[in-house]
N, C-alpha and C positions, 0 to 999 in steps of 0.2 A: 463562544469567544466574543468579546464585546470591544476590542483595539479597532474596531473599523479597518482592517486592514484584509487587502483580498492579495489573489494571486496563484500561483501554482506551486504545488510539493511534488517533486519528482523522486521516487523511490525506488532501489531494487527489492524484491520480495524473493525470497527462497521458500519454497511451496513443500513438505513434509509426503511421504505416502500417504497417508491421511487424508490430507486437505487442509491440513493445520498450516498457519505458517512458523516456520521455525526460525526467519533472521529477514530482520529488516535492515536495508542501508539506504541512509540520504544520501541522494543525489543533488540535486538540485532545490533552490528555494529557499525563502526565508526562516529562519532558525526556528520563530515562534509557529510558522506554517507547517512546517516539517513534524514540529512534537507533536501538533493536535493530529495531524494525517497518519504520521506513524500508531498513537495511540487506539484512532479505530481503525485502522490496515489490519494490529495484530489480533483481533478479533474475527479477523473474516474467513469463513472457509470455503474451498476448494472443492470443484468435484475434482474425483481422481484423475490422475492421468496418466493414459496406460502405452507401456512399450513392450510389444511383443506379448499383449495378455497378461503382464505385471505391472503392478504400481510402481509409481515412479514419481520420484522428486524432481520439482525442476523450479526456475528462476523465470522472473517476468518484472517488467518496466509495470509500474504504476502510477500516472498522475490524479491527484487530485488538488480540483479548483476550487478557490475559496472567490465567491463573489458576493457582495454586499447585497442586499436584498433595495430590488426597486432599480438595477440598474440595468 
């Protein structure tokens, strides 16, 4: 991203059995901040997380900060 523009993407994640994510929402942050964060969030996986010795789906807050280099 070359806008010079920093700041924070706040998202919720919906997490798959897997570890896959299966549904991103923005939360909070700038529009152009938000698509590059979402873009690599849905790429990222999960170890499992388990209830009662089964996989399980679940939701979690994510921020990622964008800061300009050298500040």
């Amino acid at each position: 991203m070359s806008n010079r523009v920093q700041g924070n993407a706040v998202m919720k994640v919906a997490v798959g059995r897997d570890g896959k994510v299966i549904e991103i929402t923005p939360v909070s942050g700038q529009q152009m901040l938000l698509e590059e964060a979402m873009a690599t969030v849905k790429d990222w996986r999960w170890r499992t997380y388990y209830v009662i010795g089964r996989p399980a789906e679940f939701e979690t807050t994510v921020t990622v900060k964008f800061v300009l280099a050298g500040r």
